[in-house]
C-alpha distance (Angstrom), angle and dihedral (degrees) to the residues before:
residue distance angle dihedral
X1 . . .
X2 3.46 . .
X3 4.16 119.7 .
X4 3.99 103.3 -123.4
X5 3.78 99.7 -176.4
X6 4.07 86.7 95.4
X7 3.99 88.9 51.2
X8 3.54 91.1 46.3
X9 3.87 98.0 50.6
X10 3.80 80.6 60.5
X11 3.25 99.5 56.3
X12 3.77 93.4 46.0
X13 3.86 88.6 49.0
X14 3.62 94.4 48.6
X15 4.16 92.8 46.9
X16 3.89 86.3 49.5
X17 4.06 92.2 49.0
X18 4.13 83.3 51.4
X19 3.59 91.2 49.0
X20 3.61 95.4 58.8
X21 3.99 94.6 36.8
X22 4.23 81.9 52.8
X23 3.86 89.3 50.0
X24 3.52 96.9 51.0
X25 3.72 97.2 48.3
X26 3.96 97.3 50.5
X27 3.29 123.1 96.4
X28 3.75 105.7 -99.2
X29 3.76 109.8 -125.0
X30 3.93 125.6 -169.8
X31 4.09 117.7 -108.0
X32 3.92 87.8 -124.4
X33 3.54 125.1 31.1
X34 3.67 113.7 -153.3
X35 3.42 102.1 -150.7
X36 4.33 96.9 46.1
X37 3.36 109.8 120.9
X38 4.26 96.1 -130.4
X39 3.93 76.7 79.1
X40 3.54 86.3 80.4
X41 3.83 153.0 36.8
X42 3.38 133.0 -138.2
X43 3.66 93.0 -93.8
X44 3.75 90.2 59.7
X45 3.68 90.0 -104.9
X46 3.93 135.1 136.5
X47 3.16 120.6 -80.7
X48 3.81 115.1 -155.8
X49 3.92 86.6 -109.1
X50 3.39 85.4 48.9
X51 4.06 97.1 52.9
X52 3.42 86.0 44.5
X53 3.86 99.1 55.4
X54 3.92 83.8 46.9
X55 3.69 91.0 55.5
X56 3.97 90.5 46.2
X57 3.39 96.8 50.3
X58 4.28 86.8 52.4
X59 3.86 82.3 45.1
X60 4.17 79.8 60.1
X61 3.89 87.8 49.9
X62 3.79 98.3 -104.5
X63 3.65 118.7 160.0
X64 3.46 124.6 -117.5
X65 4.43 90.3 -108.3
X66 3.65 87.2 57.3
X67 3.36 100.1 46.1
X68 3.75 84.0 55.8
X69 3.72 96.9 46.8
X70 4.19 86.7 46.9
X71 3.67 102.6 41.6
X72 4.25 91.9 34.6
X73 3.53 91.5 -127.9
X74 4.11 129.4 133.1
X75 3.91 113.5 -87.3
X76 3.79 89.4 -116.4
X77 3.52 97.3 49.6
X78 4.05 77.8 49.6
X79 3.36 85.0 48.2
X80 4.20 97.5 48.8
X81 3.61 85.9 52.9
X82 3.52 101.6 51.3
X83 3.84 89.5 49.5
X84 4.18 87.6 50.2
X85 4.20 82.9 47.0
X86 3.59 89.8 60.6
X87 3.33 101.5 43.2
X88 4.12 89.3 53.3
X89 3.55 83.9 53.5
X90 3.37 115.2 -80.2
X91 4.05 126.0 -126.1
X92 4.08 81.6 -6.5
X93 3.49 103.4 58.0
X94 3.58 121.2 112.6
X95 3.92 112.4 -114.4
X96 3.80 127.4 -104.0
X97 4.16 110.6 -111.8
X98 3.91 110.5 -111.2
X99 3.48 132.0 -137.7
């Protein structure tokens, strides 16, 4: 009988190698989209993805106006979410799981 660990730390080398060649040639898309409707209800409200795109695109130093203008929400409720961003922490916080 043959060992197969040395065969099989090939394969797992070569599937990792393909990983990373697969990764780099698709198109890179952003964890929240801004304008995806799941972002909010039918009441125009927030969803939670949707506060948590806002607070993600603070995290990337966005200001409250274009957060508005990205997200197609008032300026104040821009504005109430920044101030609810901070107070979770700001650029430090730890992000919310997605999905």
């Amino acid at each position: 009988m043959h060992d197969t660990k040395p065969i099989l730390d090939l394969i797992a080398s070569i599937e990792a190698d393909l990983a990373r060649l697969k990764a780099m040639v698709l198109p890179q898309v952003p964890a929240t989209d801004p304008s995806s409707p799941l972002n909010k209800t039918a009441d125009g409200k927030l969803t939670a993805e949707g506060v948590e795109c806002c607070y993600r695109l603070f995290d990337e130093g966005k200001s409250r106006y274009s957060v508005a203008q990205t997200m197609r929400i008032s300026f104040a409720a821009a504005t109430h979410r920044f101030k609810a961003w901070r107070e979770a922490g700001g650029q430090p916080r730890r992000p919310a799981r997605l999905g």
